[in-house]
Backbone as JSON, one array per atom type, in Angstrom:
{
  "sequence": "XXXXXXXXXXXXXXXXXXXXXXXXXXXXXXXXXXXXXXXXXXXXXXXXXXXXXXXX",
  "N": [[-2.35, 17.51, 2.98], [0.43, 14.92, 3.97], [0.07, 11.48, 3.79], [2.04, 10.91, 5.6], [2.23, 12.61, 7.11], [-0.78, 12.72, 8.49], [-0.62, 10.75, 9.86], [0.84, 11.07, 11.84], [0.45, 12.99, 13.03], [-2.39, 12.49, 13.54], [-0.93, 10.33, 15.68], [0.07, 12.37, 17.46], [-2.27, 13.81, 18.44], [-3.98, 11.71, 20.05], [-1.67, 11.13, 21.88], [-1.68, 13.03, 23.5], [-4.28, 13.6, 24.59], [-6.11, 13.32, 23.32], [-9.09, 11.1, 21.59], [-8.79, 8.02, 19.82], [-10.87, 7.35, 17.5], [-13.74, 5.97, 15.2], [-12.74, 3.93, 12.33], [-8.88, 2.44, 12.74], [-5.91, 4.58, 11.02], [-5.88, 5.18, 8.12], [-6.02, 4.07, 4.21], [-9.32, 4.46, 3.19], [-12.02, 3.68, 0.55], [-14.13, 5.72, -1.5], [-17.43, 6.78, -2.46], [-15.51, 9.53, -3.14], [-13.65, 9.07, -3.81], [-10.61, 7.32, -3.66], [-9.14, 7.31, -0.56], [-7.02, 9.09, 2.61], [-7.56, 8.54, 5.77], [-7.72, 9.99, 9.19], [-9.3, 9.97, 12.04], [-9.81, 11.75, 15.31], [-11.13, 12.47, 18.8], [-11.06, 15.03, 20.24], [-9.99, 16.71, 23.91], [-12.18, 18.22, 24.42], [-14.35, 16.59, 23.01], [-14.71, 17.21, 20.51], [-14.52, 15.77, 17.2], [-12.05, 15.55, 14.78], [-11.04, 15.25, 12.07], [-8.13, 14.41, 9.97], [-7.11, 14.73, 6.56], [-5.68, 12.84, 3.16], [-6.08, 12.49, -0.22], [-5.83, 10.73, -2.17], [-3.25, 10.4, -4.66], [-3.4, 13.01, -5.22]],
  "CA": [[-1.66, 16.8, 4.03], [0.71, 13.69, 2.79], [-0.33, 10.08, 4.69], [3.02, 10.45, 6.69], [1.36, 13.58, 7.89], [-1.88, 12.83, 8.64], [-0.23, 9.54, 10.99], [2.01, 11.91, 13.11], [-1.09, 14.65, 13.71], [-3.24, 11.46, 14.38], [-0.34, 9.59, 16.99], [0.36, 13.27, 18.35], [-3.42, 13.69, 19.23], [-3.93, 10.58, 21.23], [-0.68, 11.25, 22.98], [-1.72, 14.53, 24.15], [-5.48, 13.62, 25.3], [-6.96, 12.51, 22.22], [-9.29, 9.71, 21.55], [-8.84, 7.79, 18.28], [-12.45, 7.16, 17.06], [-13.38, 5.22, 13.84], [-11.29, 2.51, 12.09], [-7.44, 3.24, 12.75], [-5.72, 5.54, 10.33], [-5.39, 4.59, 6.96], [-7.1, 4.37, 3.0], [-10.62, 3.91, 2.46], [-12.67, 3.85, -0.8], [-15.97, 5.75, -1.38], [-17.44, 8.14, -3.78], [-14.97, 10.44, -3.66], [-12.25, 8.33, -4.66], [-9.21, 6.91, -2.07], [-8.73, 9.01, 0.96], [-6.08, 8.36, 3.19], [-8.34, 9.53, 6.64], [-7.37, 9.5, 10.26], [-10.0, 10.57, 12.93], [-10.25, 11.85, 16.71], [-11.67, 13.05, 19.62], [-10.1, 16.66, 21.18], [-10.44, 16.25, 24.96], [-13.62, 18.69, 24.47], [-15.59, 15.92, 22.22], [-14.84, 17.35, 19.02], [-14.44, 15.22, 15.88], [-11.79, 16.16, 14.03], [-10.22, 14.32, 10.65], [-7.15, 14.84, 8.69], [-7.15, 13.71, 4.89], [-5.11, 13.0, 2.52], [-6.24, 12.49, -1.57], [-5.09, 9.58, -2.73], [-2.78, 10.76, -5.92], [-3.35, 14.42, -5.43]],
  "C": [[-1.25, 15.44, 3.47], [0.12, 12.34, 3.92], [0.7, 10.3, 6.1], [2.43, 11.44, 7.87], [0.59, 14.08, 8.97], [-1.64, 11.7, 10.25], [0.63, 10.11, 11.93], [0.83, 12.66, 13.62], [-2.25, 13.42, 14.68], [-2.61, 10.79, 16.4], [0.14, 10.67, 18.12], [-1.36, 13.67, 18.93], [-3.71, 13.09, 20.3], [-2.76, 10.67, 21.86], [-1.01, 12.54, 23.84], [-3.14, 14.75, 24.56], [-6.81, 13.51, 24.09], [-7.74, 11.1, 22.52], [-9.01, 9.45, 19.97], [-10.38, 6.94, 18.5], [-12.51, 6.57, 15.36], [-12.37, 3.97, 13.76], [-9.68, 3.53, 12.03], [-7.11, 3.95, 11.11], [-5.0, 4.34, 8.99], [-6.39, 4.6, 5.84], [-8.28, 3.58, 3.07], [-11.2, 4.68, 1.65], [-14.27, 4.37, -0.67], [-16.24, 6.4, -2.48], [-16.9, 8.91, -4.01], [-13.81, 9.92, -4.42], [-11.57, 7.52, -3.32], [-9.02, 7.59, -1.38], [-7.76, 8.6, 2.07], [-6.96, 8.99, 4.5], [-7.68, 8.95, 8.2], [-8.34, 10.6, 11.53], [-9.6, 10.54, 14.18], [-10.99, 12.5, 17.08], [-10.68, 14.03, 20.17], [-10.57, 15.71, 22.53], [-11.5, 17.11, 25.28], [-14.58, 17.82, 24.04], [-15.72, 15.63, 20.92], [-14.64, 16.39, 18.13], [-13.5, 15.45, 14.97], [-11.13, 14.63, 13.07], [-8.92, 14.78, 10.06], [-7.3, 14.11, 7.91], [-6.34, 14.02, 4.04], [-6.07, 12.32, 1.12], [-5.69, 11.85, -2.19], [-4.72, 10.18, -4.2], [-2.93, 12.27, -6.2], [-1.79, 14.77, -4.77]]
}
């Protein structure tokens, strides 16, 4: 999934009964490397993420 991606799936979530959860969408650094990450809430609870791979 590319960043532009991951920020449309994220702003179409929360428009459609999403929560956004976490820090807003965008890169952070950890052990795996750069991750481009953007989290929500379904309107069941769920958790979900999209990610992108910084340089993959």
């Amino acid at each position: 999934m590319s960043p532009e991606q991951a920020d449309a799936w994220h702003k179409a979530g929360t428009e459609n009964g999403g929560t956004a959860v976490e820090d807003p969408p965008g890169v952070r650094s950890g052990g795996m490397g750069d991750l481009d990450l953007a989290y929500l809430r379904d309107p069941d609870g769920n958790k979900l993420c999209a990610l992108h791979r910084m340089g993959s």
